[in-house]
Backbone as a chain_set.jsonl record, in Angstrom:
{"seq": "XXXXXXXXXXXXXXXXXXXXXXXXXXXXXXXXXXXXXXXXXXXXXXXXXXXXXXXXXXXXXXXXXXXXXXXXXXXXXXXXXXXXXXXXXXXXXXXXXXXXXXXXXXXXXXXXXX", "coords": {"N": [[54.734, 159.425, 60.818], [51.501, 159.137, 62.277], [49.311, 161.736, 61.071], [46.755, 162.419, 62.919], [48.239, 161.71, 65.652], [49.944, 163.242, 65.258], [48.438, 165.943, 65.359], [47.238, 165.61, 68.385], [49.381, 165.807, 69.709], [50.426, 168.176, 69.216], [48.552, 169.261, 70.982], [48.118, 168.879, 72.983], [50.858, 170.001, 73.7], [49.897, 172.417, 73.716], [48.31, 172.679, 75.99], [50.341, 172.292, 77.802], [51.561, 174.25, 77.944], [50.011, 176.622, 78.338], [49.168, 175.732, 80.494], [51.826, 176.137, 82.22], [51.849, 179.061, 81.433], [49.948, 179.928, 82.485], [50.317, 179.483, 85.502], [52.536, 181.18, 86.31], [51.86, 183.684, 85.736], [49.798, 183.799, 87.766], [51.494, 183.433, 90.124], [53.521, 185.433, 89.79], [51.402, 187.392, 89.796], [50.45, 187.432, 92.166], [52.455, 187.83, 93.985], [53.203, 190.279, 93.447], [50.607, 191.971, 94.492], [50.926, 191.057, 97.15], [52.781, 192.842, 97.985], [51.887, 194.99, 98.188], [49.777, 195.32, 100.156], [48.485, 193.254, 102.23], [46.298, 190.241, 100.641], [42.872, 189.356, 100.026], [40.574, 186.858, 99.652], [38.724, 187.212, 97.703], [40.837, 188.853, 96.097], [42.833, 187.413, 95.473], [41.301, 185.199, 94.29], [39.919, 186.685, 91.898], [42.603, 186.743, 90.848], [43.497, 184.318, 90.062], [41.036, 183.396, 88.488], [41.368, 185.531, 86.339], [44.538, 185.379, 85.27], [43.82, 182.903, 84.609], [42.215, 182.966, 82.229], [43.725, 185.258, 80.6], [45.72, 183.507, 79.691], [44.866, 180.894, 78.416], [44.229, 182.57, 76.166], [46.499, 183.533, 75.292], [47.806, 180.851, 75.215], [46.259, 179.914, 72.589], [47.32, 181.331, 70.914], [50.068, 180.565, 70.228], [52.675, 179.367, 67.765], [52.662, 176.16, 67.32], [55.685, 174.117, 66.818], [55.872, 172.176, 64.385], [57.327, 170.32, 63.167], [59.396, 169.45, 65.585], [58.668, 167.447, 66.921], [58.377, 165.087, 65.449], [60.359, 162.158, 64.856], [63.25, 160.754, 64.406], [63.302, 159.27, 62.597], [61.005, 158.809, 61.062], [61.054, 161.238, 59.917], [63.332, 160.659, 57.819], [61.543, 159.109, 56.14], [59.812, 160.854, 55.428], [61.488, 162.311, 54.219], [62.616, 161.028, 52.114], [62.44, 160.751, 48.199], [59.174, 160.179, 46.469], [57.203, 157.652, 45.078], [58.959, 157.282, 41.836], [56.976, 157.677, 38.643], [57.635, 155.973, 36.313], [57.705, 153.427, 37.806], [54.623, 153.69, 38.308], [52.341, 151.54, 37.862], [49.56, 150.482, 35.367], [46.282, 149.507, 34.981], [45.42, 147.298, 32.423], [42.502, 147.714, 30.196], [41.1, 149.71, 31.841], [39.1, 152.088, 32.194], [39.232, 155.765, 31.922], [37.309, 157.93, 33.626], [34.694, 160.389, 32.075], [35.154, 163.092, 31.562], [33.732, 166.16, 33.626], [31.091, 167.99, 32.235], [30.07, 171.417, 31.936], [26.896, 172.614, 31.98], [25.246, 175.037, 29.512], [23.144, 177.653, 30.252], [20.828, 179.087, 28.098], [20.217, 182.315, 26.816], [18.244, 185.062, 26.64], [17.478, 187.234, 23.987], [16.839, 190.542, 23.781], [15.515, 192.604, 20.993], [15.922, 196.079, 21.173], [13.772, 198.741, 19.715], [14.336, 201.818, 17.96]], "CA": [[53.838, 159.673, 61.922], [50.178, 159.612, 60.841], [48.376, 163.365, 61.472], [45.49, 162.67, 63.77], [49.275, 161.653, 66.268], [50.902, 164.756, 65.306], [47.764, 166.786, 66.361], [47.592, 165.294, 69.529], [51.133, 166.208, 70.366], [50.602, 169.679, 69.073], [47.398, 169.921, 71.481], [48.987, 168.527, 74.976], [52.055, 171.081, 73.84], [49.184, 173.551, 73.917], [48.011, 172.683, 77.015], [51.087, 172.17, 78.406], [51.848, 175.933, 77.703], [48.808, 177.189, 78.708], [49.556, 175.353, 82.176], [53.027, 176.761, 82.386], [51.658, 180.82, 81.647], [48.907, 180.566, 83.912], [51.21, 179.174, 87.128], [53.712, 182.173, 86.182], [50.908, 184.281, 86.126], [49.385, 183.584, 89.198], [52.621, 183.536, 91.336], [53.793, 186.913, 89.629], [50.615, 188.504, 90.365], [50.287, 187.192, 93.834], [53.622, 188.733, 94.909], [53.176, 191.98, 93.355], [49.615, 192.106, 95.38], [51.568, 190.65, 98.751], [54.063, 193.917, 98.036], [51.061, 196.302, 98.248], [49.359, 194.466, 101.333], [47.777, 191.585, 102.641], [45.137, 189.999, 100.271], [41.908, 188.738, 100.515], [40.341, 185.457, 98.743], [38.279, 187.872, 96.604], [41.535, 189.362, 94.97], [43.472, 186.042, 94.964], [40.191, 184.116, 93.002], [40.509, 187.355, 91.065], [43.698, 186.924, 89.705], [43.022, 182.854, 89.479], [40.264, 183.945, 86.988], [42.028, 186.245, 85.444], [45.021, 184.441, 84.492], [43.446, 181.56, 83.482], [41.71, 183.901, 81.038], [44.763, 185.99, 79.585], [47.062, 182.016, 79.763], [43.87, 180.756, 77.566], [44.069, 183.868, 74.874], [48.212, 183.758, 74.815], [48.385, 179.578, 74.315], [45.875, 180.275, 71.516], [48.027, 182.395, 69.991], [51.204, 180.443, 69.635], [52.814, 178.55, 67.13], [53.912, 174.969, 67.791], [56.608, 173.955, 65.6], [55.331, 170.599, 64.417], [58.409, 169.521, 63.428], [59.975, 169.437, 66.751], [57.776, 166.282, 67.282], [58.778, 164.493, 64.528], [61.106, 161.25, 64.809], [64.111, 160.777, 63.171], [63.097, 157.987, 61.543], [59.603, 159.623, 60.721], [61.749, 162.531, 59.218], [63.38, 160.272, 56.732], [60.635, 158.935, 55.628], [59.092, 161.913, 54.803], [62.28, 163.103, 53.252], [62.63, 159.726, 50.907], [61.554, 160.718, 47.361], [58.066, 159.591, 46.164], [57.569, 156.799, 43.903], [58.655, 157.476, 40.629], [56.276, 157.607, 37.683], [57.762, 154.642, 35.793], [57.183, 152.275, 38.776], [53.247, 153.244, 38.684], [51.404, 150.577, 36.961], [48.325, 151.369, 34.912], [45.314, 148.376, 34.717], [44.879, 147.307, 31.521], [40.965, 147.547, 30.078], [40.811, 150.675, 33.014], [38.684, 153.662, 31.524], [39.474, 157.024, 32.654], [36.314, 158.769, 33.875], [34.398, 160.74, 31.136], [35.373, 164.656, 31.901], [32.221, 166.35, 33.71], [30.977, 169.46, 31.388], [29.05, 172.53, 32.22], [26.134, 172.882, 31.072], [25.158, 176.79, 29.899], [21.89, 178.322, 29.927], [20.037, 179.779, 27.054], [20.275, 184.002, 27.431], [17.268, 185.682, 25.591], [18.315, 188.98, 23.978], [15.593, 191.177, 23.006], [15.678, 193.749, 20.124], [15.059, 197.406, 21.035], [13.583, 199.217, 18.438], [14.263, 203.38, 18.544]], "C": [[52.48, 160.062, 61.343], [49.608, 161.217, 61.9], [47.615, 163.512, 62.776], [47.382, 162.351, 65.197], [49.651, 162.99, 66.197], [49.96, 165.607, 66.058], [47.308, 166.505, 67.689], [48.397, 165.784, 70.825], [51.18, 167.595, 70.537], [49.614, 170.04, 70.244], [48.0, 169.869, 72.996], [50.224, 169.483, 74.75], [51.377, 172.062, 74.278], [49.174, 173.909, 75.267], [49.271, 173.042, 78.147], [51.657, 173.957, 78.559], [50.881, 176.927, 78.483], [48.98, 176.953, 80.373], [50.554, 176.526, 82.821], [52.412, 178.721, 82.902], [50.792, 180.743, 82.751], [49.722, 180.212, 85.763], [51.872, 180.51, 87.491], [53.232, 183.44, 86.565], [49.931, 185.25, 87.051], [50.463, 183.86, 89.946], [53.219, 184.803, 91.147], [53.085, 188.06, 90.365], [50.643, 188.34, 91.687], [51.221, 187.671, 94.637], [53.541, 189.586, 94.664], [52.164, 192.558, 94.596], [50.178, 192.054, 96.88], [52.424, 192.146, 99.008], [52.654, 195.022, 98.781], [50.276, 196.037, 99.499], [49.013, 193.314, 101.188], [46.823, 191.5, 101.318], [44.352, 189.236, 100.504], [40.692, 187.898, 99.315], [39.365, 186.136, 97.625], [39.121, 188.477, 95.328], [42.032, 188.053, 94.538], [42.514, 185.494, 93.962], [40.306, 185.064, 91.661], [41.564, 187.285, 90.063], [44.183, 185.397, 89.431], [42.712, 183.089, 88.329], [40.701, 184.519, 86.24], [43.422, 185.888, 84.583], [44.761, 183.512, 84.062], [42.794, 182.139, 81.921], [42.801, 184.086, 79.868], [45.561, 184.665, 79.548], [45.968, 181.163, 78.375], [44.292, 181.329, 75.91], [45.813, 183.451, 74.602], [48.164, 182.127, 74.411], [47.351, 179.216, 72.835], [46.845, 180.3, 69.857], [49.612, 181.348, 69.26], [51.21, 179.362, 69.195], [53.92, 177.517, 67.405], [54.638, 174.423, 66.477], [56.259, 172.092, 65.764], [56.564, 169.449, 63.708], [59.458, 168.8, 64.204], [59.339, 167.864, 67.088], [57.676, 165.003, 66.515], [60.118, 163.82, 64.449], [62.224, 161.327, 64.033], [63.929, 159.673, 62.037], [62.0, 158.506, 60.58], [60.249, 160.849, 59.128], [62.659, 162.282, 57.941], [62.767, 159.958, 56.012], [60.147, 159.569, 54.85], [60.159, 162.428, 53.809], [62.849, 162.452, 51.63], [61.7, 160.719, 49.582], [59.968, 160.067, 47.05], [58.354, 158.434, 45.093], [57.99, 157.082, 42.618], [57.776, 157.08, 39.656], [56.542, 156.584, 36.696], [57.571, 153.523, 36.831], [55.782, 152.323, 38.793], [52.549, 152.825, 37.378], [50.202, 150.908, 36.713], [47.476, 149.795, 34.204], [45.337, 148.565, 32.848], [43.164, 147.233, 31.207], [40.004, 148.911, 31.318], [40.529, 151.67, 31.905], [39.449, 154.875, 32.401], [37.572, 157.782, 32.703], [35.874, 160.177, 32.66], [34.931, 162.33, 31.592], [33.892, 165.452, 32.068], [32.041, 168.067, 33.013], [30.111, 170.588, 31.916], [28.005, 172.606, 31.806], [25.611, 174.886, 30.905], [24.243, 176.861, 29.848], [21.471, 179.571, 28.97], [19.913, 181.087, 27.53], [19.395, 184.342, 26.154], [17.678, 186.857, 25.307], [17.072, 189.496, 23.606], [16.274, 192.441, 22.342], [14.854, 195.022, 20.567], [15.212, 198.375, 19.821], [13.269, 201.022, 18.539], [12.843, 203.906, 17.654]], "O": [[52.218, 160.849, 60.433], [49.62, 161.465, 63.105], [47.749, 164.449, 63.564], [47.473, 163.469, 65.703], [49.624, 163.752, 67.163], [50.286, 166.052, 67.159], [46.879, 167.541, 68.197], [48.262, 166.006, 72.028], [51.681, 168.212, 71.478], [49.757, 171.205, 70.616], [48.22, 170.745, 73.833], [50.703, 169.82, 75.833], [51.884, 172.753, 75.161], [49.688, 174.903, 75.78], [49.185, 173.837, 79.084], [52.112, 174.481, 79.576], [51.235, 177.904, 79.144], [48.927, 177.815, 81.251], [50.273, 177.449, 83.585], [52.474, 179.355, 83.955], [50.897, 181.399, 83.787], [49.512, 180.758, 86.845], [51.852, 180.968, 88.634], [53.768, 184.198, 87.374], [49.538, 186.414, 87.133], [50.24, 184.868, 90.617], [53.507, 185.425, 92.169], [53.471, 189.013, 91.042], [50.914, 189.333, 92.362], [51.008, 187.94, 95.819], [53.782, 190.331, 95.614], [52.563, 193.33, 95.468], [49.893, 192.929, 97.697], [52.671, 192.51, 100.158], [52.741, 195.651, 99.836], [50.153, 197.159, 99.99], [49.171, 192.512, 100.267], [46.509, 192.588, 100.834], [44.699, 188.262, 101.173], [40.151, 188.438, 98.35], [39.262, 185.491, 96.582], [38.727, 188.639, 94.173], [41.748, 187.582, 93.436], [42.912, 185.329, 92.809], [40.652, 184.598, 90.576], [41.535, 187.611, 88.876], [45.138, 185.2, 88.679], [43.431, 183.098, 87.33], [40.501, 184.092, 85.103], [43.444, 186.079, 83.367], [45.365, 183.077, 83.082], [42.983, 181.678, 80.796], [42.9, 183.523, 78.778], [46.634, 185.098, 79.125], [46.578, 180.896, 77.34], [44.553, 180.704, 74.882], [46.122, 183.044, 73.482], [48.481, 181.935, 73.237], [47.705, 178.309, 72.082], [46.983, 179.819, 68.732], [50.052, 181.443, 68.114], [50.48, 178.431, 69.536], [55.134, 177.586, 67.599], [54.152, 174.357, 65.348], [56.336, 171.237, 66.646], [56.621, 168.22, 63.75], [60.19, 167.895, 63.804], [60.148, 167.229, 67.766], [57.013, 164.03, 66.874], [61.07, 164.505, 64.076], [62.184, 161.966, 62.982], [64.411, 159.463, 60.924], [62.209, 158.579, 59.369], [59.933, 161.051, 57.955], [62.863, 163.172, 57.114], [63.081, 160.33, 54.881], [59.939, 159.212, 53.69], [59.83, 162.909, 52.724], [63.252, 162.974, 50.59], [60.626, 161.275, 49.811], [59.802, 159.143, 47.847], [59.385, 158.289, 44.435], [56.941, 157.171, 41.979], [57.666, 155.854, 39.69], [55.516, 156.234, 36.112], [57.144, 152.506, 36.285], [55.263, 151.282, 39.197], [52.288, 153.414, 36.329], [49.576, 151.559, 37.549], [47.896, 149.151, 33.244], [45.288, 149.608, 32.196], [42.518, 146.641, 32.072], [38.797, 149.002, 31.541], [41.286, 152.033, 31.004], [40.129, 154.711, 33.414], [36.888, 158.008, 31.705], [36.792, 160.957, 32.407], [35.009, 162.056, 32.79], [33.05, 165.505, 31.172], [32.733, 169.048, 33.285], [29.16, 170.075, 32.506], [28.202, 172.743, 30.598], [25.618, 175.732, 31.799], [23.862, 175.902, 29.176], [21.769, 180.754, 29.135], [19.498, 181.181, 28.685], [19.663, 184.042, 24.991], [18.204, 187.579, 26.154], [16.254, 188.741, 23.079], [17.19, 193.122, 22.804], [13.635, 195.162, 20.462], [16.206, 198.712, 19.177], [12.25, 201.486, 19.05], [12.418, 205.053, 17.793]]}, "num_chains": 1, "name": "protein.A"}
């Protein structure tokens, strides 16, 4: 599965989470409020805003297991060894890149004389 896919998956899980807390949220708070009296479209938008806020900050926070999203086929793949090192072929007449060096800078010392 190539990456830019996986994060995708991980982001609509996000969302999808983020959906979920803020519904739960909302319908929690809205019955506690109904217990205490009637309310009025100032508290309700209230606690709209406000869970969408704290549902925001909490799907932030959590960690999607990115394996969960991952094929079975995908999952062998990945689990297949790598090529071995006698199968990789090496050009003949191919340099290797010179090794890049530091250069240092000249430090003046001066003699103090008591």
């Amino acid at each position: 599965m190539k990456k830019s896919k996986l994060k995708s998956l991980v982001k609509s899980a996000r969302k999808t989470a983020e959906k979920d807390i803020r519904s739960s949220l909302t319908n929690s708070l809205n019955e506690i409020a109904a217990q205490f009296g009637e309310g009025s479209k100032k508290l309700s938008k209230d606690i709209t805003k406000g869970s969408k806020q704290l549902a925001k900050k909490l799907a932030a926070d959590i960690k999607i297991d990115k394996a969960s999203f991952i094929k079975k086929e995908d999952a062998a793949i990945i689990e297949t060894d790598p090529q071995p090192l006698s199968s990789v072929v090496v050009k003949e007449g191919a340099q290797a890149a010179p090794a890049k060096t530091k250069k240092t800078k000249a430090v003046k010392t001066e003699e103090v004389q008591l």
